[in-house]
N, C-alpha and C positions, 0 to 999 in steps of 0.2 A: 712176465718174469724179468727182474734184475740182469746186467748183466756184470759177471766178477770177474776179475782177475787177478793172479798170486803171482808174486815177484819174492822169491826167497833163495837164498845162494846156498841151504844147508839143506842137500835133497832128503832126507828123513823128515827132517818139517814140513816141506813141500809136500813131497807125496801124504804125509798124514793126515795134512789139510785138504788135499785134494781128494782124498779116497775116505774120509771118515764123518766131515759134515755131510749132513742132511740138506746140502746147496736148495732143491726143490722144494722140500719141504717148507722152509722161511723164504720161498717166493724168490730166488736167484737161479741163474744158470753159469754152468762154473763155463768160460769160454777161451780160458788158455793161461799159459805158468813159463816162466823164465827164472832163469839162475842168477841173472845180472840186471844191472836196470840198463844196459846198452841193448843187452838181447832182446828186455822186456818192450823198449818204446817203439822201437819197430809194429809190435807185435800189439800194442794197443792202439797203433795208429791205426790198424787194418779191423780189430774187432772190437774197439771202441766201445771199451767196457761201461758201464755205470758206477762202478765202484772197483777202486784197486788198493788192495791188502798189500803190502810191501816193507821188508824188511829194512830199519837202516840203516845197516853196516852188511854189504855187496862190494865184490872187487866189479874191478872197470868204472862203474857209475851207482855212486850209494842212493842208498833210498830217498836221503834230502832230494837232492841232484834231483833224480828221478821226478819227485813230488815238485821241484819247482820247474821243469820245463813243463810235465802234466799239468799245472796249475794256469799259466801260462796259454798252452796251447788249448786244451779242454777243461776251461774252468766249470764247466758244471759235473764232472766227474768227483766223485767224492772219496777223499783216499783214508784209507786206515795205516796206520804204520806201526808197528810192533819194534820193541828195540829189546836185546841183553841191557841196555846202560840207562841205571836211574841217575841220568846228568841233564841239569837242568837248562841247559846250554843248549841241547835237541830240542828239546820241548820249547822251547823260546823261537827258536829256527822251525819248529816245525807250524805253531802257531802260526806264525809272520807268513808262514807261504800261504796256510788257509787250509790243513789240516783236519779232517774230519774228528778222529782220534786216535791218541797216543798211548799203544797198550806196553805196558811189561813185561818181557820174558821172565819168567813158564808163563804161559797164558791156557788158563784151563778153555776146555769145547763148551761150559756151560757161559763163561765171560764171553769170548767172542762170540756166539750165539744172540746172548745180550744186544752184545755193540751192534750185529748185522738186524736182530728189529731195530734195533733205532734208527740204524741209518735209512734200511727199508721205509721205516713209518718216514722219516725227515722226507726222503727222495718222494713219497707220495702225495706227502702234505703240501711241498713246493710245486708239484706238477699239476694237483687240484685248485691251488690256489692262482696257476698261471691258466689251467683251462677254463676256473670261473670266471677270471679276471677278461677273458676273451669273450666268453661267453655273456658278460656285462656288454661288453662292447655292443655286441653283435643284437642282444637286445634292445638297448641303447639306439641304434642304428636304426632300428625296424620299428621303435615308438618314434623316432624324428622324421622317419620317410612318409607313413603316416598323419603325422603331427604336421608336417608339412603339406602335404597335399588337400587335408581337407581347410588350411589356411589361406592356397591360392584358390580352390574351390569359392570360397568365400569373399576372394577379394576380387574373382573376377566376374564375382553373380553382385558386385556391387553392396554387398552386406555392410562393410566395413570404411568407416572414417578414414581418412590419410593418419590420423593419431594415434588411431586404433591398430593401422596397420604396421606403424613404428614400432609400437606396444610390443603387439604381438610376434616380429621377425624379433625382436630381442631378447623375449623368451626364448624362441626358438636356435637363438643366435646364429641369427641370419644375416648381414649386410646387404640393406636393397638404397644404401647411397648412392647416387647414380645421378647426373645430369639429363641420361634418357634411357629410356626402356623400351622394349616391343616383345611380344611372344611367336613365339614358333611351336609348331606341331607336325612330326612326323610319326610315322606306325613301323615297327617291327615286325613283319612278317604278317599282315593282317588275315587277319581269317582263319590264320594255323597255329593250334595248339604248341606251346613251347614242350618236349618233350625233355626229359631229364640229358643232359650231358655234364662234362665236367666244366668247372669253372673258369672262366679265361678263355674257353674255346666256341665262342660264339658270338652272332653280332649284338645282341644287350651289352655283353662285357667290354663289347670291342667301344661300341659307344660311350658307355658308363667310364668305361677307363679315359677316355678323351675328355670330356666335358667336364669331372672332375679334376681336371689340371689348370683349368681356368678360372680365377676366380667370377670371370664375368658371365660367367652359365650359369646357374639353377635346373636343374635335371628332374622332373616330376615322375611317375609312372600314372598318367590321368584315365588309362583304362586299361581293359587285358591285353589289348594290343600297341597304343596310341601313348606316346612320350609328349609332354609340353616342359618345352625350355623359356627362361625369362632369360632375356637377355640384355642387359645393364651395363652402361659405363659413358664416353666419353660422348656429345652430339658427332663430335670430327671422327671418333671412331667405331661407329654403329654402321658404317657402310661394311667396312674390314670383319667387324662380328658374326653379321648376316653372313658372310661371303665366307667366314671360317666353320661357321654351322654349319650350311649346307654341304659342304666340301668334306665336315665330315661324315656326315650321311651317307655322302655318295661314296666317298673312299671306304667303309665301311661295308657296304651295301656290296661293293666289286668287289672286295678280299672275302666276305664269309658268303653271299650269296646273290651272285651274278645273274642267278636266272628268276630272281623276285624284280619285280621296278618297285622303284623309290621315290616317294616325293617330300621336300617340305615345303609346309604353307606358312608363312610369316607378314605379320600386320604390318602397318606403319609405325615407324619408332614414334614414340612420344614421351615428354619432359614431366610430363605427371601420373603418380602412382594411380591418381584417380581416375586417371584416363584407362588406365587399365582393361575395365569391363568390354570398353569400345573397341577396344586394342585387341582382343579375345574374340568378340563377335567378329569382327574384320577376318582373324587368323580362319574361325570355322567355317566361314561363308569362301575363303579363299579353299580350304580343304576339299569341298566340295568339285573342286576345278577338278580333282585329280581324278575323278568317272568324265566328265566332260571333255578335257585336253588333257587325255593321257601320255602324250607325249611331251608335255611341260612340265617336268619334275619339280620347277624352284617356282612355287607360285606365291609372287605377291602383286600387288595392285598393279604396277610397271607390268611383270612380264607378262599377267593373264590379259589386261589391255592392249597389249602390244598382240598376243597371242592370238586375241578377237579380232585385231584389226586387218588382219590378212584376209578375213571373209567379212568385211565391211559392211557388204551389201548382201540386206537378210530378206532379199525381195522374191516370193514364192519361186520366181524363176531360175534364180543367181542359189537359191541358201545350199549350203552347203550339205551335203548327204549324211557327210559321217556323221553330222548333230541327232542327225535321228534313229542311228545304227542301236535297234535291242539291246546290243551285246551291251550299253553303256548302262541301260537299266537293269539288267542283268546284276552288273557288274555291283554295283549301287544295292541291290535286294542280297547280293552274297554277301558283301562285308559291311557295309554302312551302319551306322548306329542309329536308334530311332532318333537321335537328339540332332543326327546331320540332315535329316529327309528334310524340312521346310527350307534349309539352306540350301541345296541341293539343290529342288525346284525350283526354287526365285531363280539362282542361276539359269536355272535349265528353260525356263519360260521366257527370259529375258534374251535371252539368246536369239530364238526366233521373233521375239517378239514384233517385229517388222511382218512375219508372214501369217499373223493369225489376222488377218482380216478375209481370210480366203476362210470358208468354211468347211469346205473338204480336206484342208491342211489340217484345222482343228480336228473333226473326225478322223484323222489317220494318227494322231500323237494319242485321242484319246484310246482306240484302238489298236496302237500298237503298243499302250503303256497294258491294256488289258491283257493281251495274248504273250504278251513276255511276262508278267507277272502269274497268269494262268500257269506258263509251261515250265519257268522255276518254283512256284509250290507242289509243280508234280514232282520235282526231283524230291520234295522233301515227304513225299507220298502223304499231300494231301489232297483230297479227293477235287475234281472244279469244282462240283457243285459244291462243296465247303466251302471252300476261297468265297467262291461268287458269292454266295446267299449270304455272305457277313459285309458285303460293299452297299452302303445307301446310294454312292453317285454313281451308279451305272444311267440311269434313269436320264441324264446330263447326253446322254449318246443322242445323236439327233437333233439337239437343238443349237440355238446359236446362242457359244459361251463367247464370255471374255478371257482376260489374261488370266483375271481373276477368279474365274469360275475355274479356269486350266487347272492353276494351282490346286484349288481344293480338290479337288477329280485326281490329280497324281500323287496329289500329299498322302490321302486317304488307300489308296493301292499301295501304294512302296511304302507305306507303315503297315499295311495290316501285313505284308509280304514280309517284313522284316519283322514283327512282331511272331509270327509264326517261324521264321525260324529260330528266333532268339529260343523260344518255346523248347524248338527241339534242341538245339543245341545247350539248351538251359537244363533237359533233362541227361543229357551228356555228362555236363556240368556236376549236376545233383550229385549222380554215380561216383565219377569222380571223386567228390566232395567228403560221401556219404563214405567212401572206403578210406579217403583218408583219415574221418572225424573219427570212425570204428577203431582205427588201426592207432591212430592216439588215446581213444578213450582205454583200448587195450594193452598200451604200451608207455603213459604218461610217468609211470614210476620208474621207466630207467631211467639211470645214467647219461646215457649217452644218447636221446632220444632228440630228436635235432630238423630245423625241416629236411633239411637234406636228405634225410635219412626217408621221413615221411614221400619226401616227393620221389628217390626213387624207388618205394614201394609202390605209389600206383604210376609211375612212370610218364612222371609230363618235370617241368623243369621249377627249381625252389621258387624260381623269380614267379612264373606263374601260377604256382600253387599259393604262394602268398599272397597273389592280387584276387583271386578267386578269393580266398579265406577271409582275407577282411571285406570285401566286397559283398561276398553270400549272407557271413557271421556274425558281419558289425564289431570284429574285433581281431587283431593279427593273431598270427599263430603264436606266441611266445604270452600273450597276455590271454589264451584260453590255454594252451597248457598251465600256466601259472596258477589258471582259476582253479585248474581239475585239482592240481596238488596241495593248491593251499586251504580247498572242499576236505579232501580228503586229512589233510594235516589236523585241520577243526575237530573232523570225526574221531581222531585218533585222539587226541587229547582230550577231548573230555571223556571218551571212553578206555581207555588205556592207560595203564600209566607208567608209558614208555619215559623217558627221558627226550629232551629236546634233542640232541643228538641223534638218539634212534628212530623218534619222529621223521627227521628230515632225509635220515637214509632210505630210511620207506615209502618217501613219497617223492625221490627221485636227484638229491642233492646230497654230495659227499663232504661238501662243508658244512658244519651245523651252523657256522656266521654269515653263512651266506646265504643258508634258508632264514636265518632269523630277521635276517637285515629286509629279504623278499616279504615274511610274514608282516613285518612292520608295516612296511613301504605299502601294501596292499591290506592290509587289516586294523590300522591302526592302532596295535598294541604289540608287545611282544608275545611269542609262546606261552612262556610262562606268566604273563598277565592275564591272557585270556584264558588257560586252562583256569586261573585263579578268580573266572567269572571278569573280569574287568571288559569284555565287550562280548556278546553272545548275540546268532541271529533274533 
């Protein structure tokens, strides 16, 4: 509902107006009335009408008066003014302030009626054309995060030429000018579901709001948990960059959630985009540090070397304990990704690598990588004998490996470990998944149907439900609603014969130019083209 208010100093008019339209019925709510425009602007500051009906000749402060502080203060308020005087001199003065309309006394209930759709229709037209226009945005936003991720995907798997890569960030419009670059990789809360909250109040946003103020970040979301930043600009000042990333991590990490640890892993800067790929693998193999020296949050080549160097001597007698504490393999089979496990292990075998000439050290790593990998797939109530009877390198137990036999023996355990729970957690997922795709498929023709809305219906958070959706669907969420409605828009037009207009109210869009502009944009024709046969599956 509208909100109205009546400014008229001739109480018989007043009260007729107030006691005789049907306010609700044309969609207003009448919410207060004044004698004078001094009594009235008080009283619109406080319930801040939508529309104000106001007479213009009032003692104290006339209607002009009136309309032009209201104009002024609350220009999107839209005022109607009624006068006794056909002079043209008001109506000049009333224009110039920004006047909705200028009625004549007598003014019958069927005129003002009139005037109150139109300005109803006006006040709705402007408010759909400001929520599509946002709602452009916000689309807009969610094809270039996308658009962008599967970009650096690409340029750090080495696909793409240096020309290619120019190419491509300027479609994107992207600037990756830069004297030097390096990536960084940190994780938001790993291993736990983002659960719906409100916006602003969490550490994604807390991040996202930081790194966007820069222009020397680039902010990716590279999995459901794990963020990668590109980090670009001066060679003199990529020390200062490093040191402003991580600081914010950590500042971040203390303000929304003290009792998680935090790490970032970042490569060595380098002066070539090409270099990129190397600069990536460096960054992941650095990742891996954070199950191994848990207590070194900022891992790059300096600190993890510095970090080794304290336990120099990896000689059976001297090595140090904690390298072989479960709890790290553990740790590694609960959140790790199948794509960190071989990184993880080079780390992990290199480390000892001084103490595998002892054979009884080998049989205790291979051993101890079995029995912590046994006792975490029990959490995930898989049976041993399942686990076991799916491992070829058991068989490896008792004999004498190398570094390189270690490798394959642990690679092969902490992936199938991690593939199992991917497994279950993937059918977690599904569920998830599955009631949000129902819950759109059921709901794609409102209005106001939005992920937000979606995500807190099954209650986990937008940012997450959107990495799941395009992840699972191979397609974001705003470009398979799009598909449902513009399926269904198809149906309707060759079977119906709605009008374009009512089409698009039907299938969830309150502007008809703004479905038309989507039909195009994704169908290559207009509505009315293809109802008239010009493109058909």
């Amino acid at each position: 509902m509208l909100r109205i208010f009546l400014a008229e100093d001739e109480s018989i008019i007043r009260e007729t107006l107030r006691d005789t339209v049907p306010w609700t019925q044309y969609g207003y709510t009448f919410v207060g009335e004044a004698g004078d425009g001094e009594m009235a602007l008080p009283l619109i500051r406080q319930t801040r009408p939508d529309v104000l009906i106001t007479d213009i000749r009032m003692p104290f402060m006339d209607g002009l008066a009136l309309s032009e502080l209201i104009s002024r203060e609350f220009p999107e308020i839209k005022i109607i003014i009624i006068s006794g005087h056909d002079d043209f001199e008001y109506a000049r003065k009333a224009i110039n302030i920004g006047v909705e309309r200028y009625l004549l006394k007598p003014i019958t209930k069927n005129a003002l009626l009139d005037v109150l759709e139109e300005v109803r229709e006006k006040i709705e037209g402007d408010r759909a054309g400001h929520s599509y226009l946002a709602q452009f945005h916000q689309e807009a936003q969610e094809y270039e995060q996308y658009a962008r991720r599967v970009f650096f995907e690409r340029i750090v798997s080495g696909q793409l030429s240096v020309q290619q890569i120019y190419e491509t960030a300027d479609k994107l419009d992207m600037d990756l000018r830069a004297h030097s670059y390096t990536l960084a990789l940190f994780s938001i809360l790993s291993g736990v579901p983002e659960t719906w909250s409100e916006p602003g109040t969490n550490l994604r946003d807390a991040l996202l709001s930081h790194f966007m103020k820069y222009p020397e970040y680039i902010l990716l979301r590279w999995s459901l948990t794990t963020y990668l930043v590109l980090i670009k600009g001066g060679a003199d000042k990529m020390a200062g960059l490093i040191r402003r990333c991580a600081g914010a991590v950590q500042e971040a990490y203390e303000a929304y959630a003290p009792e998680q640890s935090w790490y970032v892993a970042i490569g060595r800067p380098t002066q070539r985009l090409s270099a990129l790929p190397a600069c990536y693998d460096e960054a992941s193999r650095l990742w891996a540090y954070r199950y191994i020296q848990p207590r070194q949050h900022i891992l790059t080549a300096d600190t993890v070397d510095v970090a080794a160097g304290t336990d120099a001597d990896t000689s059976l007698d001297r090595l140090d304990a904690r390298k072989l504490d479960a709890a790290i393999l553990v740790s590694v089979m609960q959140s790790a990704s199948a794509g960190e496990i071989p990184s993880f292990v080079d780390e992990y075998v290199h480390g000892v690598e001084e103490a595998l000439a002892s054979k009884p050290f080998c049989q205790f790593l291979m051993l101890n990588a079995r029995f912590a990998a046994t006792a975490y797939t029990g959490t995930l109530e898989i049976p041993q004998e399942e686990f076991l009877s799916s491992l070829r390198c058991l068989d490896m137990v008792g004999r004498n490996v190398t570094a390189a036999d270690l490798i394959i023996y642990l690679t092969e355990i902490l992936l199938r470990a991690v593939e199992l729970r991917e497994q279950t957690s993937s059918g977690q997922l599904r569920t998830l998944l599955r009631q949000a795709v129902a819950y759109i498929d059921l709901h794609f023709t409102d209005e106001d149907l939005s992920l937000n809305r979606v995500a807190r219906e099954v209650n986990i958070s937008a940012n997450y439900l959107s990495a799941v959706f395009s992840q699972e669907m191979g397609a974001t969420f705003i470009e398979y609603v799009t598909g449902r409605r513009m399926d269904r828009a198809k149906e309707l037009l060759r079977t119906t014969n709605k009008r374009s207009g009512e089409v698009a109210a039907a299938v969830g869009y309150r502007d008809p130019h703004y479905f038309s502009f989507l039909f195009k944009k994704t169908q290559g024709c207009t509505p009315r083209d293809y109802r008239g046969g010009g493109k058909r599956p």
